[in-house]
C-alpha positions in Angstrom: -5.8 22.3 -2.9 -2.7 22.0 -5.3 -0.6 19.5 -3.8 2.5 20.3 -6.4 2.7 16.8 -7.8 1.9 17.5 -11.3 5.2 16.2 -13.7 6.4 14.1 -10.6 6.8 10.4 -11.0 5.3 7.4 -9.0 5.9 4.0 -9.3 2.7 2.0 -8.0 2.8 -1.5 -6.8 -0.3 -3.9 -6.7 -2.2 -1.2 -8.7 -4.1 -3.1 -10.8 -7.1 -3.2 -8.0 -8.0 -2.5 -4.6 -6.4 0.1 -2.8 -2.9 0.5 -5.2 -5.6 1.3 -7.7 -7.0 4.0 -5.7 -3.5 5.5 -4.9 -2.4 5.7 -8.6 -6.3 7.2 -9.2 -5.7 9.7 -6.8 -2.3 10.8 -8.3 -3.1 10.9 -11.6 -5.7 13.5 -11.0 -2.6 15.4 -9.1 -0.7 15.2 -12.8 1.8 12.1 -11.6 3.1 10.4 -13.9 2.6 6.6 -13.0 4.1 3.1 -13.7 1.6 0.9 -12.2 2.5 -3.1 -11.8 0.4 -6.4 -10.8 0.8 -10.2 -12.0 -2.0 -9.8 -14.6 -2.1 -8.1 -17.6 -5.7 -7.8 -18.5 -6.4 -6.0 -15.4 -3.4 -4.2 -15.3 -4.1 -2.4 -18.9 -7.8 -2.1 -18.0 -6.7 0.4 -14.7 -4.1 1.6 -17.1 -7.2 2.8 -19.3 -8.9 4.4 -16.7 -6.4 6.0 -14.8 -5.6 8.0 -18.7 -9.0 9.1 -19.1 -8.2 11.3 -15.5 -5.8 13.4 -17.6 -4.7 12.6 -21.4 -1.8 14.6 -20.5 -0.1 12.0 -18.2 1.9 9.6 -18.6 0.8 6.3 -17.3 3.0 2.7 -18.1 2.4 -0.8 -16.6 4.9 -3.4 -16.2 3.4 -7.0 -15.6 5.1 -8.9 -13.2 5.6 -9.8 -9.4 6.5 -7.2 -7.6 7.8 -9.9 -4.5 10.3 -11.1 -6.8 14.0 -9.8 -8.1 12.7 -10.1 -11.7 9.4 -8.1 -11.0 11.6 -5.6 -9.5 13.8 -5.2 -11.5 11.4 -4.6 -14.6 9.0 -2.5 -12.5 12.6 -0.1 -11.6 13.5 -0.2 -15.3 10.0 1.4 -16.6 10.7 4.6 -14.7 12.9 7.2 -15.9 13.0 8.2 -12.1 11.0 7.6 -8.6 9.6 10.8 -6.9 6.8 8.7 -5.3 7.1 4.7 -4.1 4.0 3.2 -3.1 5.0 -0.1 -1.3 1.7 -2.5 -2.0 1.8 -6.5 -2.3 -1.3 -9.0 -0.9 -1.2 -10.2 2.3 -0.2 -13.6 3.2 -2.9 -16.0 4.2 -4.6 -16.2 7.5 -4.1 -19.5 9.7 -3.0 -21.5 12.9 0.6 -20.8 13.3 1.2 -24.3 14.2 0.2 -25.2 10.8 3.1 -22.8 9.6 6.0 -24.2 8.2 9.2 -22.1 7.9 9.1 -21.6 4.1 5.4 -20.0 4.6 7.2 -17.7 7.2 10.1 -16.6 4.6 7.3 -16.0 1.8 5.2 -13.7 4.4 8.4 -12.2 5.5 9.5 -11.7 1.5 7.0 -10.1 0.1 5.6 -7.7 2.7 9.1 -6.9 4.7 11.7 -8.0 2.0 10.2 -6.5 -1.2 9.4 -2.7 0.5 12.9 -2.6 2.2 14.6 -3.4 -1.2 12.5 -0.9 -3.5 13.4 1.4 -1.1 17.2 0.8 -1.0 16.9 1.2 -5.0 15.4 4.5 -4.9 15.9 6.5 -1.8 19.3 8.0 -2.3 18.7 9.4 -5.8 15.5 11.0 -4.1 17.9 12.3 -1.3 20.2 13.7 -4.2 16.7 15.7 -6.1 15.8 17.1 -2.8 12.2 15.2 -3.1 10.8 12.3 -2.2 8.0 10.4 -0.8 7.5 6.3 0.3 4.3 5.1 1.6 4.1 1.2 2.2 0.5 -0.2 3.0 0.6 -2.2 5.9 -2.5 -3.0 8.3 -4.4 -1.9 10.7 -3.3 -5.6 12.1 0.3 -3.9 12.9 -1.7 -1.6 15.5 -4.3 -4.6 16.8 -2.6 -7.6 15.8 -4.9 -10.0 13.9 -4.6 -13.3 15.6 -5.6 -15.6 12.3 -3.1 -13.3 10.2 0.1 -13.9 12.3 2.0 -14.2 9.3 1.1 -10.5 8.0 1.2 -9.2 11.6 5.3 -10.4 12.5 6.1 -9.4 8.7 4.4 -6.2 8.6 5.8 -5.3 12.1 8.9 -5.6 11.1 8.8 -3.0 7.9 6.9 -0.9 10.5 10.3 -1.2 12.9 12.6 -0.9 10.3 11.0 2.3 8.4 11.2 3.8 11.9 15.1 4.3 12.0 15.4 4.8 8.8 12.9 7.7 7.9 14.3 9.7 10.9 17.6 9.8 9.1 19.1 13.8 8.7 19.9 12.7 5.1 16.6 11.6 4.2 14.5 13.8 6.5 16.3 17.1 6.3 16.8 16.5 2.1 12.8 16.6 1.6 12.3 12.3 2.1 9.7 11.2 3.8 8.6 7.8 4.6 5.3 6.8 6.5 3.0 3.7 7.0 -0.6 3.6 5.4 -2.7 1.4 7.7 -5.9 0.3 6.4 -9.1 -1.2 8.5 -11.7 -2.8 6.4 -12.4 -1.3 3.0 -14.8 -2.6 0.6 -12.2 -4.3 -2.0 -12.3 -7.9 -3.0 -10.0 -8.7 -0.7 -12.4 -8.0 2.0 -15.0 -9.6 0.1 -13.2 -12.6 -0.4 -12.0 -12.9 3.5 -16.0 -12.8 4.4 -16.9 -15.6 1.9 -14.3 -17.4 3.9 -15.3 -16.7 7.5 -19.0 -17.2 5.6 -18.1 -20.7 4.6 -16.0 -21.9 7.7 -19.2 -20.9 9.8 -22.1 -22.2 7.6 -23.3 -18.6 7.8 -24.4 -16.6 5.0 -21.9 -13.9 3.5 -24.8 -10.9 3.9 -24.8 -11.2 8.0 -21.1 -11.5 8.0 -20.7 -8.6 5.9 -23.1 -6.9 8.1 -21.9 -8.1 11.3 -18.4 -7.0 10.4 -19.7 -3.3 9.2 -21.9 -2.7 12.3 -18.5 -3.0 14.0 -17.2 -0.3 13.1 -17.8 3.1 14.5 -18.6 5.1 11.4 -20.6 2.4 10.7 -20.0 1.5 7.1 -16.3 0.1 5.4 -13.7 2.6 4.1 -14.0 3.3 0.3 -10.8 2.7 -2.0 -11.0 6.5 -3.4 -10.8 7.6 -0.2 -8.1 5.9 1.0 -6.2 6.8 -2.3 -6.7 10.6 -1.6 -5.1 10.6 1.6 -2.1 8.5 0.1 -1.7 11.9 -2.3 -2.2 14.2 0.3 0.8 11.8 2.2 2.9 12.4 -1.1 2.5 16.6 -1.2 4.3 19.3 -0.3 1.8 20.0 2.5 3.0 16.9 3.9 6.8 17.6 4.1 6.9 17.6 8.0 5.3 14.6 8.1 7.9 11.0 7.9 8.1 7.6 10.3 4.8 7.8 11.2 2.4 4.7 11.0 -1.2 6.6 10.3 -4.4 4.2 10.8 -7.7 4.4 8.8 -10.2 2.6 10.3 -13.2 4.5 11.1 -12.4 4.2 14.4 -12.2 0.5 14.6 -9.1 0.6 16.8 -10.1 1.7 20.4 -6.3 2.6 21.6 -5.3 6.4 22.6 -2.1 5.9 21.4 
């Protein structure tokens, strides 16, 4: 399927691994032209590497930085010529006790995964409205449909993007000019994030990280974890002209992990 993307631009955040990685994969191969960002270079220009040998043809930049900041905005804004595609990506905060939460761990949580989307999107909706194109995804969580209790801090800061990206993608002068905005939320895929939040539940347990793992994938009704790629396609398919009729909607990918009808 042609999904009319090819000479578009996308600006990908967090797409040095994981599941921004994916995204820009799987819009390269659509001919997008991409400006990926992340905090470190070397593995920044080593996705930058593969995400050119998809097609020579495209252009693809990267722009070190923090996306959760003013300055990482800024730059990442500045090394696009324009924004057809926003993918809204930035790490979760860590999980916890909220009584062990102090107010300045709230306003970072709150910054960098309700803050940062909102204001990339105030910088580049309006000239999509005035093109007649364009397409936001944030990645959020699966936690905003079955809240997480240990990852309170990612479940009130992502609910909040998911509220506010409600009103505002059902807007006549972002709907009805060919802008659409929707939520991406991912269950467990295999990414080192997971990895990484096993070791931990591994380690606080005296368990070893193989029955964890396992424990955690046998949970899951497709039996097995999501894969990146996979995840990635769907964000193009998202960001096509197939998709057009599609905007505020908060889309789960779980393998079925979420037992709700609605």
């Amino acid at each position: 399927m042609n999904f009319h993307l090819s000479g578009r631009w996308a600006l990908v955040c967090a797409a040095s691994k994981g599941l921004g990685k994916a995204c820009a994969k799987a819009l390269v191969a659509e001919g997008v032209n991409v400006v990926i960002t992340a905090r470190h270079a070397e593995a920044l220009e080593l996705t930058a590497t593969e995400l050119r040998e998809i097609d020579e043809e495209v252009v693809v930049r990267t722009v070190v930085g923090d996306i959760t900041t003013e300055q990482g905005r800024a730059d990442a804004l500045a090394g696009c010529p324009q924004i057809d595609i926003l993918i809204n990506n930035a790490g979760g905060p860590p999980p916890g006790d909220f009584r062990n939460w102090s107010r300045d761990q709230w306003i970072a949580a709150v910054d960098a995964n309700m803050l940062t989307p909102i204001a990339l999107i105030k910088a580049t909706v309006d000239a999509m409205a005035e093109r007649g194109f364009g397409r936001i995804v944030n990645i959020t969580s699966g936690a905003v449909k079955a809240p997480i209790a240990e990852l309170g801090l990612s479940n009130g800061a992502r609910s909040g993007l998911t509220g506010f990206v409600a009103g505002l993608a059902r807007q006549p002068k972002l709907a009805g000019r060919n802008v659409t905005i929707n939520n991406l939320l991912p269950g467990a895929f295999d990414t080192d994030r997971l990895r990484t939040a096993t070791q931990a539940a591994a380690d606080s347990t005296g368990r070893p990280f193989e029955q964890v793992y396992d424990e955690r994938r046998r949970g899951i009704p497709a039996g097995r974890f999501g894969q990146a790629d996979e995840f990635g396609a769907f964000c193009a398919f998202v960001c096509s002209s197939q998709a057009s009729y599609l905007t505020g909607q908060n889309i789960l990918l779980d393998g079925g992990a979420y037992a709700g009808t609605f």
